[in-house]
DSSP file (Angstrom, degrees, kcal/mol; ACC not computed):
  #  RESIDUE AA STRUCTURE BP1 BP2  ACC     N-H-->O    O-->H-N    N-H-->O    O-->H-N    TCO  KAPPA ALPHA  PHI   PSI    X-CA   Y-CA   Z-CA
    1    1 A X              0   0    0      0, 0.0     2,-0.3     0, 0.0     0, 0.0   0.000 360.0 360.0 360.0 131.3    0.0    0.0    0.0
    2    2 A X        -     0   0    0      1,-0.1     0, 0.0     2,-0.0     0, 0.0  -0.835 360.0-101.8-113.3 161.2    1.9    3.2   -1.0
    3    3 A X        -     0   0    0     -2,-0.3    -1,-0.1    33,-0.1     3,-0.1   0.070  14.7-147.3 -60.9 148.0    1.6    6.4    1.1
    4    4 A X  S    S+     0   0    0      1,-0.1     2,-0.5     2,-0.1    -1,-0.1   0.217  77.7  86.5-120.2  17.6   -0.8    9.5   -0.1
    5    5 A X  S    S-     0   0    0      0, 0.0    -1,-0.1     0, 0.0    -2,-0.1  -0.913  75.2-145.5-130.3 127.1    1.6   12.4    1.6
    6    6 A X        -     0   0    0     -2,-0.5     2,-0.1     1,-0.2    -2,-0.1   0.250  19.2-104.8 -70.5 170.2    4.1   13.2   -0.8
    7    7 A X        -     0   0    0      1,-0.1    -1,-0.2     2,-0.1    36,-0.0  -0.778  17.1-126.8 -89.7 166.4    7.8   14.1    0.5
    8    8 A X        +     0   0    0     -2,-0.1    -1,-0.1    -3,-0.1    -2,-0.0   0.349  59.4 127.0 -95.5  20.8    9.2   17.1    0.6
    9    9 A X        -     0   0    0      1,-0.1     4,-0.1     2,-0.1    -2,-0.1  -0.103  33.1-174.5 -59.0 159.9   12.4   16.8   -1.2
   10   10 A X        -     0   0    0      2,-0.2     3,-0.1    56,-0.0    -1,-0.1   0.186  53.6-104.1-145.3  -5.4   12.9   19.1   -3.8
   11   11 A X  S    S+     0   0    0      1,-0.3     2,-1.7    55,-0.0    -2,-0.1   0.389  90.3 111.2  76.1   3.0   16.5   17.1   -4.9
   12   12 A X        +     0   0    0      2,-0.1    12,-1.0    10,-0.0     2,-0.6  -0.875  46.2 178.8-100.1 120.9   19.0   19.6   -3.5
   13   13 A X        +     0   0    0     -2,-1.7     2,-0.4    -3,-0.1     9,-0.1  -0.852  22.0 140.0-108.3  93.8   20.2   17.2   -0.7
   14   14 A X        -     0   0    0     -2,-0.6     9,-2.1    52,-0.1     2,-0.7  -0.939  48.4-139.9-156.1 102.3   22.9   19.4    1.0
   15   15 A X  E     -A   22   0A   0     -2,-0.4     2,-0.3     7,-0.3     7,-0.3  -0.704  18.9-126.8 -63.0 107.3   22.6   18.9    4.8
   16   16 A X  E  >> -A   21   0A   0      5,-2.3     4,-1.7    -2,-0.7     5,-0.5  -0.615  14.8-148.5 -83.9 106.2   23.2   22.9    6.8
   17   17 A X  T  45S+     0   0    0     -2,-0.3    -1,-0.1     2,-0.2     5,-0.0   0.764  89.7  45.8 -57.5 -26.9   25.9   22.0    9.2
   18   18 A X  T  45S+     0   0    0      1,-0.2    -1,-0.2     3,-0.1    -2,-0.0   0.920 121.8  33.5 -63.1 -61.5   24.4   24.7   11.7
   19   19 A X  T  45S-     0   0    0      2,-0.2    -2,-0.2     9,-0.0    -1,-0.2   0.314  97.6-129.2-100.0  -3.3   20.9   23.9   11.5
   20   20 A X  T  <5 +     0   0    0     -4,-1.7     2,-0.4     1,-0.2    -3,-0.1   0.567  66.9 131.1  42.4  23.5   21.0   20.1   11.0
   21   21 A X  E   < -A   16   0A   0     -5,-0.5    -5,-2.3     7,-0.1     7,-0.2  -0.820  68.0-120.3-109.3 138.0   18.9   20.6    8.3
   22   22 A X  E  >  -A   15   0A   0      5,-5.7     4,-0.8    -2,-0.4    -7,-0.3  -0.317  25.0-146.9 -61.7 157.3   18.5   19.7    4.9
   23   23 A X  T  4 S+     0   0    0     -9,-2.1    -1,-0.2     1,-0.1    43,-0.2   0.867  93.2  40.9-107.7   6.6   18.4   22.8    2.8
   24   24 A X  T  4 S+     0   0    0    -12,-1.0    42,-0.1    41,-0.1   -11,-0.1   0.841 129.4  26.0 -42.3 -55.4   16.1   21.8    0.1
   25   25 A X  T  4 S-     0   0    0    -13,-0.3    -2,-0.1     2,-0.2    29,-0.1   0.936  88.9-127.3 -84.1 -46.2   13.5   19.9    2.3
   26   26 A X     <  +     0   0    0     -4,-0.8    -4,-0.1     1,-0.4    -3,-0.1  -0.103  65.5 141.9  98.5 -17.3   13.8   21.5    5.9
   27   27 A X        -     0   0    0     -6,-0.2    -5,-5.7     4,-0.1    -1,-0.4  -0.277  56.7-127.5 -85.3 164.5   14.3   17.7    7.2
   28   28 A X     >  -     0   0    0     -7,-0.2     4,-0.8     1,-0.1    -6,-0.2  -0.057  37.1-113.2 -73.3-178.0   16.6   16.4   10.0
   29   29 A X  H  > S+     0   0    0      1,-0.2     4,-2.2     2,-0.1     5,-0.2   0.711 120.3  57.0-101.4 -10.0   18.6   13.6    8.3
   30   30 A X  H  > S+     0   0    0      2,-0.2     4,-1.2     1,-0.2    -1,-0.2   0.691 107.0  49.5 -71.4 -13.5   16.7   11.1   10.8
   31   31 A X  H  > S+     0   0    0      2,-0.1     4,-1.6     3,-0.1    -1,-0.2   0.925 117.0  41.0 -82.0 -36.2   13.3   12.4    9.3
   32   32 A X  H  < S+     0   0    0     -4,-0.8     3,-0.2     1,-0.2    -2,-0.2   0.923 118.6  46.9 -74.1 -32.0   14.7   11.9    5.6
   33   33 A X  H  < S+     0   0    0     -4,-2.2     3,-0.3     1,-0.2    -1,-0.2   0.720 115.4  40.9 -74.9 -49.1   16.2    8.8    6.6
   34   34 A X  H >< S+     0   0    0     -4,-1.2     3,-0.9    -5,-0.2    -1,-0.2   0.611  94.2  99.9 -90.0  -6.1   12.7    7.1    8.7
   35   35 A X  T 3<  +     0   0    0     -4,-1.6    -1,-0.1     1,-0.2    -2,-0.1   0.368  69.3  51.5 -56.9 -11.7   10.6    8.6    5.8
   36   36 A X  T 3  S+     0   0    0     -3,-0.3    -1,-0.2     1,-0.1   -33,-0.1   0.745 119.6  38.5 -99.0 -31.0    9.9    5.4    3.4
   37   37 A X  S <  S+     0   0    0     -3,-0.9    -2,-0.2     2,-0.0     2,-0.2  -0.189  94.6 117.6-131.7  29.1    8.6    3.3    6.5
   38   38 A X        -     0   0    0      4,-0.0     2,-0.2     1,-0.0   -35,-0.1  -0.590  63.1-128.5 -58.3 157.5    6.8    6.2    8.0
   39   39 A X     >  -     0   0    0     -2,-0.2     4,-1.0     1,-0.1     5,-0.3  -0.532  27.2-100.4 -81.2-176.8    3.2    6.1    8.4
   40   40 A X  H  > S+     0   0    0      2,-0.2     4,-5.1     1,-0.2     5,-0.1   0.948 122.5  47.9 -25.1 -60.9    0.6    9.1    7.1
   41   41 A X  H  4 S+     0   0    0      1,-0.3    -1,-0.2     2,-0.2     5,-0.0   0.782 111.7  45.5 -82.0 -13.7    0.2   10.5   10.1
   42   42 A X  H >> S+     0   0    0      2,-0.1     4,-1.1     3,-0.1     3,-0.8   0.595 110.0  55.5 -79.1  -0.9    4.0   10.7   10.9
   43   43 A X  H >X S+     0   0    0     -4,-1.0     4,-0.6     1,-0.3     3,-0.5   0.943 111.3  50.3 -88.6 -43.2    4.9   12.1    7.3
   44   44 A X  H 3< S+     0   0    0     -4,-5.1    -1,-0.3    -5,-0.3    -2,-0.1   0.130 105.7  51.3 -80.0  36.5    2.4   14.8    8.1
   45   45 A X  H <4 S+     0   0    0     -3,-0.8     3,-0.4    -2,-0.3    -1,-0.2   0.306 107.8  52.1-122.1 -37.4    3.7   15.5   11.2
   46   46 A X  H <X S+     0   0    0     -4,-1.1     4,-3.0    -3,-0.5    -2,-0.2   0.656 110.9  52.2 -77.3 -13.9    7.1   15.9    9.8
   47   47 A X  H  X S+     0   0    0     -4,-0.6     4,-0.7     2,-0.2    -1,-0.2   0.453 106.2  46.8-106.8   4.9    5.6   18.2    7.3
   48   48 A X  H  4 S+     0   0    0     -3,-0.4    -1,-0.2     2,-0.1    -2,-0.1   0.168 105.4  57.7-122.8   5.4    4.1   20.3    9.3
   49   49 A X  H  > S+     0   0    0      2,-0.1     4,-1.7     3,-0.1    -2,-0.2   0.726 112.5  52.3 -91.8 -58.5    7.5   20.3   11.4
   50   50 A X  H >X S+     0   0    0     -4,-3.0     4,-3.2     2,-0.2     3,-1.8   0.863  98.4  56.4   2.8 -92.5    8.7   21.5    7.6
   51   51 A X  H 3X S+     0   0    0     -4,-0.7     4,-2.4     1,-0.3    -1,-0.2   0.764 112.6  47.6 -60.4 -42.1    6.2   24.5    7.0
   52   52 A X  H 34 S+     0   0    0      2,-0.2    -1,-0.3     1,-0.2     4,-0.3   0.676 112.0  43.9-108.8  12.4    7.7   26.0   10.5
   53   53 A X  H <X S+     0   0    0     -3,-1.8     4,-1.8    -4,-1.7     5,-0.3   0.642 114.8  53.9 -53.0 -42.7   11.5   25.6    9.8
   54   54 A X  H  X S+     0   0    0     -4,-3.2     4,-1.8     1,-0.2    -2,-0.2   0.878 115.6  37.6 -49.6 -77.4   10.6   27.0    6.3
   55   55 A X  H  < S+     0   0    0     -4,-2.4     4,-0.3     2,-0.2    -1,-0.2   0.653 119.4  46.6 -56.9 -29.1    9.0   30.0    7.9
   56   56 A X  H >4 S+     0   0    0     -4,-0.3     3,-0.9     1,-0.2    -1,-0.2   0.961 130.6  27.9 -52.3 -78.6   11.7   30.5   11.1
   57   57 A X  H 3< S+     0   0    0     -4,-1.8    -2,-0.2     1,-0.3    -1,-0.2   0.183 134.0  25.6 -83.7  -1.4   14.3   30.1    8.7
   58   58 A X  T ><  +     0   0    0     -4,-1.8     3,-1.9    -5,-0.3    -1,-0.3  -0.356  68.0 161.8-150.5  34.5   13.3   31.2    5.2
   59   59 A X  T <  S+     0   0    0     -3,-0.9    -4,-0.1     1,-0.3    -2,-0.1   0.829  77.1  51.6 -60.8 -42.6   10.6   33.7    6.4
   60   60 A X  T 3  S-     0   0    0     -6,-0.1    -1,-0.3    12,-0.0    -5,-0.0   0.246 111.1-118.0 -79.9  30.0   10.8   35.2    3.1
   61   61 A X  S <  S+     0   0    0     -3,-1.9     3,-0.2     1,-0.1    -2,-0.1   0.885  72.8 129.5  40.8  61.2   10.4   32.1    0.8
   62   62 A X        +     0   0    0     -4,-0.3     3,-0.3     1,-0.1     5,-0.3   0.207  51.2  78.5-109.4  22.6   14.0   32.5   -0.7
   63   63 A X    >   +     0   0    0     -5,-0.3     3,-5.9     1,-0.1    -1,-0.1   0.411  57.9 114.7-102.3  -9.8   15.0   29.2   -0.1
   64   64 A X  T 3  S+     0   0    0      1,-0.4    -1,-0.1    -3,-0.2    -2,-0.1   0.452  79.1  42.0 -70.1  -3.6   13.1   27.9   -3.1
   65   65 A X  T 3  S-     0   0    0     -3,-0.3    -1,-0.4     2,-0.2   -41,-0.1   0.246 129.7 -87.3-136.0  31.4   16.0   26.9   -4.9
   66   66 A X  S <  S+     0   0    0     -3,-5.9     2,-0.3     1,-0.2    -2,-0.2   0.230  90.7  83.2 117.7 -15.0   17.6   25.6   -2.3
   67   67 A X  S    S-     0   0    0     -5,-0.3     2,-0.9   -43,-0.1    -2,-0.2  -0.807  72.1-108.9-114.4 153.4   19.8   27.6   -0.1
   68   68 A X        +     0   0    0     -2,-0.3     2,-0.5    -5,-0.1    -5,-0.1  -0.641  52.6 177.5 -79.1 112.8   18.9   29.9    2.9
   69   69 A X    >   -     0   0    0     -2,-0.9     3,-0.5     1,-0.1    -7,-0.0  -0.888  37.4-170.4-144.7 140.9   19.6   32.9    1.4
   70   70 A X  T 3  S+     0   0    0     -2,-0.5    -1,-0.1     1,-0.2    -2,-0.0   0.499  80.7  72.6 -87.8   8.7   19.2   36.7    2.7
   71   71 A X  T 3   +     0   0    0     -9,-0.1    -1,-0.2     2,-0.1     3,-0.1   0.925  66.0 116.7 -94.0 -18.4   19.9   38.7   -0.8
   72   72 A X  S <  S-     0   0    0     -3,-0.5   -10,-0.1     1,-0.1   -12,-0.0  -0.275  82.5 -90.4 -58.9 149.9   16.2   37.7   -2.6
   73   73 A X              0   0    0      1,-0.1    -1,-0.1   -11,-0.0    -2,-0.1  -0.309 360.0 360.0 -81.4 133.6   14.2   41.0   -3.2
   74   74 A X              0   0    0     -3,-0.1    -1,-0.1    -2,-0.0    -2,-0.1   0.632 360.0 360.0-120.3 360.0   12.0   42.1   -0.4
């Protein structure tokens, strides 16, 4: 039975030594790592773990091709 929440990988897989975080996805590398034998409700849980690294850390959505990055027009 395959899963109906999608990941969030985006294919830049480049782990942020600072933040432990990927900087494509937002995930830890244990979230990217337990993610194939997750269930639903933990892949949304992780993904809603996501939506508020994205926003802490990327409050202006400039991250979108893959780096945390301050120079995007505000």
């Amino acid at each position: 039975m395959s899963s109906m929440v999608v990941s969030p990988c985006i294919n830049v897989c480049r782990m942020d030594a600072q933040t432990g975080l990927c900087l494509g996805c937002f995930r830890t590398i244990e979230e990217i790592a337990d993610w194939s034998r997750a269930s639903d409700a933990q892949r949304l849980r992780v993904l809603l773990a996501v939506e508020r690294r994205r926003v802490e850390h990327d409050p202006l959505g400039c991250a979108a091709g893959g780096d945390f990055r301050g120079d995007c027009e505000r």
